[in-house]
C-alpha positions in Angstrom: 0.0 0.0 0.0 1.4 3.6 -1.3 1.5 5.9 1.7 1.0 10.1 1.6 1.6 12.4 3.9 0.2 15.7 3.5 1.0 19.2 5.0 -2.0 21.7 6.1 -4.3 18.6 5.7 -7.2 20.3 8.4 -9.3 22.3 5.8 -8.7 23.6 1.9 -6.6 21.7 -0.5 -5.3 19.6 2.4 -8.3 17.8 3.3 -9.3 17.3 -0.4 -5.6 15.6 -1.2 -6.5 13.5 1.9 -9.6 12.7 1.0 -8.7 11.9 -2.9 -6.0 9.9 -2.0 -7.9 7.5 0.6 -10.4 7.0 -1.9 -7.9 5.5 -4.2 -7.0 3.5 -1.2 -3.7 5.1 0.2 -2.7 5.2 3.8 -2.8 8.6 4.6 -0.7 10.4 7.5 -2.3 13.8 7.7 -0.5 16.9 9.7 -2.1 19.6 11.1 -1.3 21.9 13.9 -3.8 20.8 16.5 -5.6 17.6 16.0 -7.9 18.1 18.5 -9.3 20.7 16.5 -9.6 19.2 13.3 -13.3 18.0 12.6 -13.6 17.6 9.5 -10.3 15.5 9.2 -11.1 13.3 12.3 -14.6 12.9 10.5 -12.9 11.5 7.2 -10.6 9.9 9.2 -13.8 7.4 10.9 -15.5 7.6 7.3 -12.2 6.1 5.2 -10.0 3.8 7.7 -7.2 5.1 5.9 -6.0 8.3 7.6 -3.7 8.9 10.4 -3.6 12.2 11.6 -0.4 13.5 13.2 0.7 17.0 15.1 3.1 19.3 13.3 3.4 23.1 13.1 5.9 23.1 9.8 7.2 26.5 11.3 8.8 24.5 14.0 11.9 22.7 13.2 11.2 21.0 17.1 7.8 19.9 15.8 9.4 18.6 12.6 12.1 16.4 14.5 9.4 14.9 16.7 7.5 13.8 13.8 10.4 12.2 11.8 11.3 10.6 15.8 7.3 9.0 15.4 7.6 8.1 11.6 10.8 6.4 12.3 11.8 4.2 8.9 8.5 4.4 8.0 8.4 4.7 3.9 7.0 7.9 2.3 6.2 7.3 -1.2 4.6 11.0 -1.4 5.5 14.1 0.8 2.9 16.5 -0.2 3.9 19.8 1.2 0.6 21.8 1.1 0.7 24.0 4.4 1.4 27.5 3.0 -0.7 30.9 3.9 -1.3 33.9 1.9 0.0 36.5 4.2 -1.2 38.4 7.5 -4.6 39.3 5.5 -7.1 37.3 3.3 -6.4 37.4 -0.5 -8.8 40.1 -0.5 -8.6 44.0 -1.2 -6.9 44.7 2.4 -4.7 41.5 2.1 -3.7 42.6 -1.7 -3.2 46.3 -0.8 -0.6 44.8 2.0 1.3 43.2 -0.3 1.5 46.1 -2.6 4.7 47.9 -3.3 5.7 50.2 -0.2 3.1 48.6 2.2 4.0 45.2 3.0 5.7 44.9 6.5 8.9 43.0 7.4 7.2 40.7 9.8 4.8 39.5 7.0 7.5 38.7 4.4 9.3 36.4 7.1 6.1 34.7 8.5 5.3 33.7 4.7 8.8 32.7 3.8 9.1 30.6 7.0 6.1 28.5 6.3 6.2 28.6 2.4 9.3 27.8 1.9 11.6 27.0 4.7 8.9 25.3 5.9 9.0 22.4 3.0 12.6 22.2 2.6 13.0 21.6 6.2 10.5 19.0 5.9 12.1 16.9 2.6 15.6 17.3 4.3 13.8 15.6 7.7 11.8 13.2 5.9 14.2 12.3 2.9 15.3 8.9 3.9 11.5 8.0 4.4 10.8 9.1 1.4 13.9 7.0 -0.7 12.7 4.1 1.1 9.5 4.0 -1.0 8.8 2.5 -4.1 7.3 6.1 -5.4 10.1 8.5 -4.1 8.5 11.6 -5.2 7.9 15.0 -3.1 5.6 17.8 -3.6 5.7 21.7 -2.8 2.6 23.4 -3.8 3.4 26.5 -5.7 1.3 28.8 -7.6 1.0 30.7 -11.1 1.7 34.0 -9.1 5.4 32.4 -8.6 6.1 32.1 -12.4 8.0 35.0 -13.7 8.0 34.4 -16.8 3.8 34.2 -16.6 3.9 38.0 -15.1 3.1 39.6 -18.3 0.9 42.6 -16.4 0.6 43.4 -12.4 2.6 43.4 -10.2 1.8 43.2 -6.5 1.9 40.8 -3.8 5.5 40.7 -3.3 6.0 38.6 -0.4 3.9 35.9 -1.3 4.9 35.8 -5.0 8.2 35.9 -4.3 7.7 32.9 -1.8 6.2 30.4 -4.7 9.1 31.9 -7.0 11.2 30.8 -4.3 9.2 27.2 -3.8 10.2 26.7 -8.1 13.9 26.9 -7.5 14.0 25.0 -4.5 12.0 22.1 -6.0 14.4 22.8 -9.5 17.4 22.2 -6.9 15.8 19.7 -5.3 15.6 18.0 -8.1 18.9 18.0 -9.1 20.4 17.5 -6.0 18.3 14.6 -5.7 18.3 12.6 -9.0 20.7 10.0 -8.0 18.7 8.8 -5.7 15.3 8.3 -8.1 13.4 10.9 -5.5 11.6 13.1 -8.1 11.1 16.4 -6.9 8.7 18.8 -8.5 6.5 22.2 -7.6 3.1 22.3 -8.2 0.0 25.2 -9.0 -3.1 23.8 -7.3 -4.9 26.6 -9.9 -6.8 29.4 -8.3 -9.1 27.3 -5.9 -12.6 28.2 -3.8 -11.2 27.9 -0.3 -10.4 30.1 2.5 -7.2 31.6 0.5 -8.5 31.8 -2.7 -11.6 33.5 -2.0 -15.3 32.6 -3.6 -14.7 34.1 -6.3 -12.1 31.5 -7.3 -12.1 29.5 -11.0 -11.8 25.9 -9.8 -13.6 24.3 -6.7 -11.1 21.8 -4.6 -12.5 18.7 -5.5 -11.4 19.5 -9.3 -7.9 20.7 -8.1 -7.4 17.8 -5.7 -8.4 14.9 -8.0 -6.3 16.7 -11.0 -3.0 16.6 -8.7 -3.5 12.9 -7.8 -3.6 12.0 -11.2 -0.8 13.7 -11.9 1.6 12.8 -9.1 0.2 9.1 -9.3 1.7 9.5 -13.1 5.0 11.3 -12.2 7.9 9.0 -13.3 11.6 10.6 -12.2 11.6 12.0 -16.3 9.4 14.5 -14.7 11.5 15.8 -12.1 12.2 19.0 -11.7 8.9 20.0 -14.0 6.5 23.4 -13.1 2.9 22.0 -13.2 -0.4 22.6 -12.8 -3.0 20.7 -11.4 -4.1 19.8 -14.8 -0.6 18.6 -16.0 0.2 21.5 -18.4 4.1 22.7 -17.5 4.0 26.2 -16.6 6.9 28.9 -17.8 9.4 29.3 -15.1 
């Protein structure tokens, strides 16, 4: 049986991953940062018989350790690093104008940068000899379209959180690299704009379209496709 752990896996994207890939009958070790508080998890959990849920606050490289000391040698065939916010706002006219240029605040740029993206690479370099002990060996950093920079034809904005995902493409490109001997395929992915709490309502894709697109894609990645920018759909993104 192909395990996943999953990042974030409480509400949003999270929860939908978890729930696609129990369906398909994966064990599932889902991470959130209070268990006791999440429902809707626990509730799939009783509904599936095929989730775990464990504690972890990614921002915590204490949290991390304890959860690699629990996993042991336990084999990862996907770490899907999903946990990520927006910023200290909503993606909404406050949260974009504080992002703007000559608005945003230190503080904001290094809470997004530490769980964005020091966040998963702490995780992959914690959990990398789970993960080459699986027969998938693949590892997964949601991204997002805002991170491409060669996709920012017009509008600019949101700076620290763009920047972050831009920053999520080369670490995953590096990754990849770095990585390659070992048959670990490493690749960023765009979820697409998504109706959850970060994306807003007004969003073009609802989660259970975005989840079940990224399991058929990851299911299909093969280490050819490491170090690829994709979408939810499959279609490769400009870096």
């Amino acid at each position: 049986m192909s395990t996943v752990l999953i990042t974030g896996a409480g509400r949003g994207l999270g929860l939908g991953l978890a729930e696609q890939f129990a369906k398909q009958g994966w064990s599932v070790i889902g991470t959130v940062r209070t268990p006791g508080k999440a429902e809707a998890l626990a509730a799939l959990a009783a509904k599936t018989g095929k989730i775990r849920i464990e504690a972890l606050d990614v921002t915590e490289e204490t949290a991390i350790a304890r959860l690699k000391a629990k996993l042991g040698d336990e084999p990862i065939d996907v770490l899907f690093n999903v946990a990520g916010i927006f910023g200290h706002h909503d993606f909404n006219q406050e949260g974009i104008k504080a992002q703007s240029f000559g608005h945003s605040t230190l503080a904001e740029w290094q809470d997004v940068f530490k769980t964005n993206l020091f966040a998963p690479m702490k995780l992959a370099e914690a959990l990398i000899e789970n993960v080459a002990a699986s027969a998938r060996k693949t590892i997964v950093t949601l991204s997002s379209e805002l991170g491409s920079i060669g996709g920012l034809a017009k509008g600019g904005g949101l700076y620290p959180y763009r920047i972050s995902k831009a920053g999520v493409n080369m670490m995953m490109k590096a990754m990849a690299v770095d990585l390659q001997p070992r048959g670990i395929i490493a690749v960023p992915m765009h979820p697409g704009w998504v109706r959850t709490d970060m994306g807003g309502p007004n969003a073009d894709i609802d989660v259970e379209t975005s989840t079940s697109g990224m399991v058929k894609v990851v299911t299909g990645l093969t280490i050819a496709d490491s170090g690829r920018y994709l979408a939810w759909n499959g279609k490769e993104l400009p870096w």
